[in-house]
N, C-alpha and C positions, 0 to 999 in steps of 0.2 A: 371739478365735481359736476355731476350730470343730476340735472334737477328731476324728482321723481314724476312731475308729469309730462315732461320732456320724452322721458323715459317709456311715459306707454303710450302716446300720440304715437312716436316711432314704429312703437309694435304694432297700435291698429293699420298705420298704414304703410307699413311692410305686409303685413296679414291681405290685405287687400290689393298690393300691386300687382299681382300678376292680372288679376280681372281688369282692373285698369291698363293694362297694356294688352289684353289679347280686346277689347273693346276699341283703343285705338285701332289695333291690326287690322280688325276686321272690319272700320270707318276707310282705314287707308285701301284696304284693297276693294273694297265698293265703289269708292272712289277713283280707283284705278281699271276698276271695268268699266266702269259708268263715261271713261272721255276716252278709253280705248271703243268701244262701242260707239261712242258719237264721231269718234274721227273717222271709225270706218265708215260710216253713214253715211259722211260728209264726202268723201270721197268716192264715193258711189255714186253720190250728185252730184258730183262734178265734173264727173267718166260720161254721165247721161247730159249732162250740159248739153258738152263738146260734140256729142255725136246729134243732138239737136242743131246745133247751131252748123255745126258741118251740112248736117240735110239742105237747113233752109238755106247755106250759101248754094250747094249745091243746086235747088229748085232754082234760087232767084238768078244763078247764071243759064241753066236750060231755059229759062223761061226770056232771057235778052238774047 
């Protein structure tokens, strides 16, 4: 036997889960631009590093 305020907890939040899950969705994919965007970033400084660092080897062997 199903107790009656078992009963309509149930229904309020059944009534309600869809907003709770399109609220997760749209946490999860924020969150998923948000370290795709920073790893490209990252990566960009990283690409700029190397080509710094290739210069100044470059310079400091013309210069011996």
């Amino acid at each position: 036997m199903v107790d009656a305020t078992n009963s309509l907890l149930y229904q309020l939040v059944l009534k309600d889960a869809p907003y709770v899950i399109a609220a997760y969705a749209v946490l999860w994919l924020a969150l998923a631009g948000y370290v795709t965007v920073t790893l490209r970033r990252l990566m960009k400084l990283d690409k700029e590093v190397k080509l710094l660092e290739d210069a100044v080897a470059a310079k400091t062997e013309a210069q011996d």
